[in-house]
N, C-alpha and C positions, 0 to 999 in steps of 0.2 A: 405469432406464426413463425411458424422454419422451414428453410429446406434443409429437407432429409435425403440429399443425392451427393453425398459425399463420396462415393465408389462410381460415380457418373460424373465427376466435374470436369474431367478433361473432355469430355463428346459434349456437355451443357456448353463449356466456352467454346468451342468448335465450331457449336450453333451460334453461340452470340456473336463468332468471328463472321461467317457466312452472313449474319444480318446485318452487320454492320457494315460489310465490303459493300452490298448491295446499296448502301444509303451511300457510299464513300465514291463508290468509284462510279456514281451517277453526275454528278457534277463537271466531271473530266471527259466522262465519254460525250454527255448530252451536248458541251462545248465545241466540239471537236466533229458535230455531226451536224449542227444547227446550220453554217452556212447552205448545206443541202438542202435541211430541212426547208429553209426560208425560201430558194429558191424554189421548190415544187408547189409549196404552198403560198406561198407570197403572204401579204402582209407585213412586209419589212419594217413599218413603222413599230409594231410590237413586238419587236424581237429581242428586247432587256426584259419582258413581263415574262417570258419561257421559265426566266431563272427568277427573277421578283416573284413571281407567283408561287413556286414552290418552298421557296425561302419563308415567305407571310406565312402558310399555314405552316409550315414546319416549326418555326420559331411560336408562331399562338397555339400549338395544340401540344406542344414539350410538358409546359405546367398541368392542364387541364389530364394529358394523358398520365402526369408522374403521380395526378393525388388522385386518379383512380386504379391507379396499381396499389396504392396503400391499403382502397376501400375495397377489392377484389380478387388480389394478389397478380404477380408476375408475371403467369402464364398464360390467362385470357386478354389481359392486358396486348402479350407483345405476338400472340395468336391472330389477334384482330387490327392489331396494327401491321403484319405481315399481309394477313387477305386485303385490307385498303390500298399499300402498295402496291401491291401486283395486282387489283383492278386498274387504278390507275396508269399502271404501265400497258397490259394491255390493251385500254384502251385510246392509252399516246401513240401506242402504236400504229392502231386504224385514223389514227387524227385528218380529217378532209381540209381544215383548214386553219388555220393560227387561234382564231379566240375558242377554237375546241380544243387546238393542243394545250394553249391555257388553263382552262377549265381541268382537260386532263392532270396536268400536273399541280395544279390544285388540288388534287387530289390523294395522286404522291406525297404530295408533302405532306398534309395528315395524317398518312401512315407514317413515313418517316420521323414525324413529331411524337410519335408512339416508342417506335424502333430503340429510337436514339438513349432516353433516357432511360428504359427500361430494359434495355441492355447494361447499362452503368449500374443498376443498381440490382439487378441479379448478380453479376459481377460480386459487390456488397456483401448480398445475402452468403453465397457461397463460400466467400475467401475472408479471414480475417487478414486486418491491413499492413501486416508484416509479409503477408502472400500477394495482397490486390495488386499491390505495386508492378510486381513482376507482370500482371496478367492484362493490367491499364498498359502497361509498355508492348504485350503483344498485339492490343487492341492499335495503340498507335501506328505500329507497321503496318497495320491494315490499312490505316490510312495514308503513310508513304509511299504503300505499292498500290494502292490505288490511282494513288496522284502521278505516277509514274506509268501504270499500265492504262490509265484511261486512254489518251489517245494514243497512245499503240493500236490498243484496240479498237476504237473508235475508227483510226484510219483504215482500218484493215474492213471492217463491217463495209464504210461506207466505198469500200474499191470493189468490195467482191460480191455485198449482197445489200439490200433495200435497208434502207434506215430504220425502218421500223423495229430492227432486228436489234439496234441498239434500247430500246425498251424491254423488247422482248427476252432478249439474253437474264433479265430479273427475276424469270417466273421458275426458273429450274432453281437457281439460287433459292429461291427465298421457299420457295418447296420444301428443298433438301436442310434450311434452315427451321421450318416448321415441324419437319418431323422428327428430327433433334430432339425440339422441344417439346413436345406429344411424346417422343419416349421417352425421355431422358432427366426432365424438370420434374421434379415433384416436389408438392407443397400441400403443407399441414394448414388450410387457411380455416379461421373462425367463422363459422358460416353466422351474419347477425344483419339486422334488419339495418340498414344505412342510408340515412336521408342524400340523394345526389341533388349538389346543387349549379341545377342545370342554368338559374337565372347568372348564377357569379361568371360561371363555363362560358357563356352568350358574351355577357358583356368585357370578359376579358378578352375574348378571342377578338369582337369588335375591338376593342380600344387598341389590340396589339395592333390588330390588321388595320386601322386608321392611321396608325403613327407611321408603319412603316409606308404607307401609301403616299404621307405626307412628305416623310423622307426622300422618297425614292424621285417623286416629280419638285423638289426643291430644286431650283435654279436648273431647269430642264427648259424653263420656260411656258411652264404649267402652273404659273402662279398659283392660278385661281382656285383651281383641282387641289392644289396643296394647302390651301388655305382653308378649305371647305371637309380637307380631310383629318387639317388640325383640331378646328372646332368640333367638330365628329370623335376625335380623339377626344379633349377636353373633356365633354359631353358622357363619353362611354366612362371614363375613365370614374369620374366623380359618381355615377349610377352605380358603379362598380365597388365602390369602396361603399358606398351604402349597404349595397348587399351584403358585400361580406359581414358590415357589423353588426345584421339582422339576420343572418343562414344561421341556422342551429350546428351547422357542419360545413364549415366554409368549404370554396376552392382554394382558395390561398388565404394559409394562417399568416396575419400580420406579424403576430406574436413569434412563428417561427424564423420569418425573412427576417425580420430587426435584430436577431440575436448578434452580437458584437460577432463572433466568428464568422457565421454564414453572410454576413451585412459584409465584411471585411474581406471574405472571400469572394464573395458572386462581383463586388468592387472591382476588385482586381480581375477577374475573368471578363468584366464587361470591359476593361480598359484594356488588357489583354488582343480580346478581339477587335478591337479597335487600332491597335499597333499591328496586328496581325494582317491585316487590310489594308493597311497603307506600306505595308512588307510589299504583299503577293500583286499591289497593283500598280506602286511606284516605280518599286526597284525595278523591274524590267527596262520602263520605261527611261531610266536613265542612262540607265546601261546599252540600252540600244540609241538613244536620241541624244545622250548628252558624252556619253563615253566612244559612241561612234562605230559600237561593236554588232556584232551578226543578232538575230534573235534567236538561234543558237547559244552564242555566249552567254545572252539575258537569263535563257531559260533554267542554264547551269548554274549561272548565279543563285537564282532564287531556291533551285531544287538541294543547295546548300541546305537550307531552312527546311526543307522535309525530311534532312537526311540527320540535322540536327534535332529534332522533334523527341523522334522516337527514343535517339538516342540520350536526351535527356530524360524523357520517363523513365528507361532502361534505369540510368544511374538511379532515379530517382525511387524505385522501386529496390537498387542492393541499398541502398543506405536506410530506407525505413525502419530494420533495425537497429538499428546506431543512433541515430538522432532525431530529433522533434520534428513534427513535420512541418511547424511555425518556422524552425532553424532552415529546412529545404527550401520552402514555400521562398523566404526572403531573399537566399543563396540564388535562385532560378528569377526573381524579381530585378534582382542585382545587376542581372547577365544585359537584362534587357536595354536599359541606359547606353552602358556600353556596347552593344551591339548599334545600338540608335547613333551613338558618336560620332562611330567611324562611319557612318554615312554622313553627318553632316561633316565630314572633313574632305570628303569626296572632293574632287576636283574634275576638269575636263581632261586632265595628265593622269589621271589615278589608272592603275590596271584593276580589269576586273576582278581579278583575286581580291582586292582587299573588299570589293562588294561583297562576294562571297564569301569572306573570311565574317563580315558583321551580319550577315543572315544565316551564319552556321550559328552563332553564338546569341542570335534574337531568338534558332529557334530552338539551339540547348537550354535556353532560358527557359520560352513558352513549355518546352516538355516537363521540364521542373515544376512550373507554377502549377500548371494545367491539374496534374498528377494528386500534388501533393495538396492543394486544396480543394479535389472533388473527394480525393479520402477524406482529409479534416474536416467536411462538414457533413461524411457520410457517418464517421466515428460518433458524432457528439449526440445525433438523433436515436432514435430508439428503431424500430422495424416499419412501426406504423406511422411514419414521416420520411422514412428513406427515401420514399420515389418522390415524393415532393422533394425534397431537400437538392436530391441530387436535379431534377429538371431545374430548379431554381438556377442552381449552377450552368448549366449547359442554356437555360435562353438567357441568362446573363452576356455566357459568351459571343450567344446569336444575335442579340440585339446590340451589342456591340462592333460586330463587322457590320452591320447594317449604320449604325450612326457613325463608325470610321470611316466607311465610302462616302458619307454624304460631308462632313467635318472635312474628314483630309481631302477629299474633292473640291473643296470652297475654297480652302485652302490654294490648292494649285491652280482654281481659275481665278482668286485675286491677283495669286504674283503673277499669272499670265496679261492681266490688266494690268498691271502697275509696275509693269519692269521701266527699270530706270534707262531713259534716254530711248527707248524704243515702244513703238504704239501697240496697241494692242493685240494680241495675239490670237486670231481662231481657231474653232475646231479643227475646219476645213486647213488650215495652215498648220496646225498641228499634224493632222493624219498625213499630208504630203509627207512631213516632215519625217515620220517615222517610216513611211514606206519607201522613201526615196532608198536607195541602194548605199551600200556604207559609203562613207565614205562624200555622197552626195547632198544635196540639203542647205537651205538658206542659213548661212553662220548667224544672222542676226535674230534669228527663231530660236535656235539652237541656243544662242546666250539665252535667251528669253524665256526658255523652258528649263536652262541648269539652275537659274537664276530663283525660277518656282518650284522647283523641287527641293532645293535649298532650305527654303521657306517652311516647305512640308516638312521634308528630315525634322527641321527645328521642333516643327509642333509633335511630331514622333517623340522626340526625344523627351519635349512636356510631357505627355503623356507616358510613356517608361517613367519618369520619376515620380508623376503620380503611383503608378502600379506599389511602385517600392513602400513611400507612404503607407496605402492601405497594407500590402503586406506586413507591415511593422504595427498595425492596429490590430493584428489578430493576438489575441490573447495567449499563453503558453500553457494555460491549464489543460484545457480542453484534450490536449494531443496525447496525454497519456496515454491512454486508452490503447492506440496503435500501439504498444507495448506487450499488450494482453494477447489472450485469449481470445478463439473465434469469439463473436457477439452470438453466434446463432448456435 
């Protein structure tokens, strides 16, 4: 199959920007509205499932949606993942009370697990990877000014009109994204008879959505729940791999995930998101609890790293013709280390400039990696593995910030437990801690919390030097290809 809208690609990516903002800048508005929200609704106990629940399906329904863009092509595909979205926001909208808003954005996120990867790999089909580059880098701004205009917006909704309006603002969007693609996509698909296999689709979705259940309630104090949702994991996962080795037409080909490249790539993405996590949820926290500064300053810090991002794809997309994209890949791997460094060298005297100096250059790295090996493993597959290949990629990444927040979480409540000479540290003495006014706040916390971040930085920075590893296991053959001509 091809697409044959080569005289329409600038309006197709226009659409795929418009879909993508709408996935993007969901996360920042819905933040930035939830304390309302929780108030009107109550339920305060479940108010981390708001964003866990749509994360679970997002992250289980990425594969299941990439290898049915293969077997039906792009456009029904990211059609139908657009109408799931906007019911679900719709009806987050009318939400009466917490386990509906729940449910509602459980809902969201199946479409969004559609959205996501099948935007990356129309992307693909369209552009050969001497051009993707540049259009992955515009995809990325989408998501720096999302991250910057979410609560903007968000604040502005929630001063002057009902919250709901923060859901609701999706439906014109993602309209005006659908029509795009209704006019503008077109595709030469092989019409053939194709076994779907809905047993593989079930049990992967369970097995994803059990692990991160498992994750999410680790050391929450939900032992049991997490225990219960490991073996359920175990359980699915092993059912699952039966299947596949019996589906006449898998969901997920073994044979494609193990290839040294894509193995080597989705590695590194998973590890990736995992640093990326203990970026976006540490470094604030340092900067405000241990460097003594506004969360203002914090927020500057970190907004480093989104302004590095893009800016990393950007390069990363002029130099695709010039060099391998193994030679990119390990150059953006590199960055990461060193960026991770200068956080463990941090001190209680440090100004925050040098925070933001190592989260600009964590996230000129991430934009490197990010980039250059969702191309390298889009390059190596043929048409009819794109959309798997590439969702492989992206819930690599997904499941990655999900096992970094639970990892580098562990992390910071051990050295909250075992800080030297001082007993042990609470929640509840944590949060004084960071809300006390600058300036104010118990010193002996305060060592107690530089002390466990410390610890964390450390395990950052393990993990940066893993990323580099696997980047260096990617083979150098493969990348030719970005050299050529379109694929399609």
């Amino acid at each position: 199959m091809s697409a044959q809208t080569k005289s329409h690609r600038p309006l197709v990516i226009a659409s795929v920007m418009a879909a993508m903002f709408m996935i993007a800048i969901e996360a920042t508005i819905v933040s930035t509205a939830m304390p309302q929200i929780v108030a009107q609704l109550g339920g305060l106990h479940l108010y981390s499932w708001v964003f866990s629940s749509f994360l679970l399906t997002q992250t289980a329904m990425t594969v299941v949606f990439g290898k049915l863009s293969d077997l039906y092509g792009r456009k029904p595909v990211m059609l139908v993942g657009i109408a799931i979205f906007l019911l679900g926001s719709v009806l987050a909208g009318f939400a009466w009370s917490m386990p509906a808003m729940i449910v509602f954005r459980l809902i969201q996120g199946i479409g969004a697990g559609a959205v996501q990867p099948v935007a990356m790999t129309i992307v693909a089909d369209l552009y050969p990877a001497r051009e993707r580059g540049k259009i992955q880098g515009y995809l990325a701004s989408v998501w720096a000014i999302s991250a910057v205009a979410g609560p903007v917006v968000g604040g502005l909704i929630i001063r002057n009109m009902s919250w709901a309006w923060i859901f609701w603002l999706n439906v014109p969007v993602g309209l005006a994204a659908a029509a795009g693609f209704v006019a503008f996509l077109q595709e030469d698909v092989k019409r053939e008879r194709r076994a779907i296999d809905f047993g593989g689709a079930a049990l992967f979705t369970a097995a994803v959505a059990s692990l991160m259940i498992a994750l999410t309630d680790a050391g929450t104090g939900e032992e049991a729940q997490a225990l219960l949702a490991a073996g359920l994991f175990c359980l699915c996962a092993f059912l699952f791999v039966v299947q596949e080795q019996r589906a006449a037409d898998p969901m997920i080909s073994f044979t494609l995930w193990s290839r040294r490249p894509i193995a080597a790539a989705n590695g590194a993405g998973l590890l990736a998101g995992m640093a990326l996590m203990g970026l976006t949820t540490f470094l604030p926290m340092y900067v405000q609890g241990v460097l003594n500064r506004s969360p203002v300053v914090a927020g500057l810090a970190l907004t480093m790293m989104v302004l590095g991002w893009p800016a990393g794809a950007t390069m990363a997309a002029r130099l695709f013709p010039r060099f391998a994209l193994r030679r990119i890949m390990v150059t953006g791997a590199t960055l990461l280390p060193a960026g991770a460094l200068i956080f463990v060298f941090l001190t209680p005297e440090s100004s925050p400039v040098a925070a933001g100096i190592g989260s600009l250059v964590m996230g000129f790295g991430m934009g490197l990696v990010s980039v250059s090996s969702l191309v390298l493993i889009q390059e190596i597959v043929d048409w009819s593995q794109r959309g798997s290949a590439t969702a492989s990629n992206l819930f690599a990444r997904n499941l990655g910030s999900t096992l970094g927040a639970t990892l580098l979480g562990a992390v910071l409540n051990y050295g909250l437990s075992h800080s030297k000479g001082i007993a042990a540290v609470t929640s509840d003495q944590l949060r004084q801690l960071l809300e006390a006014p600058t300036g104010a706040g118990d010193a002996a916390i305060r060592l107690a919390l530089q002390q466990s971040l410390h610890l964390t930085f450390w395990a950052m920075l393990a993990i940066s030097l893993a990323i580099v590893l696997l980047a260096l296991l990617v083979p150098s053959g493969p990348t030719s290809r970005t050299r050529e001509a379109p694929a399609e």
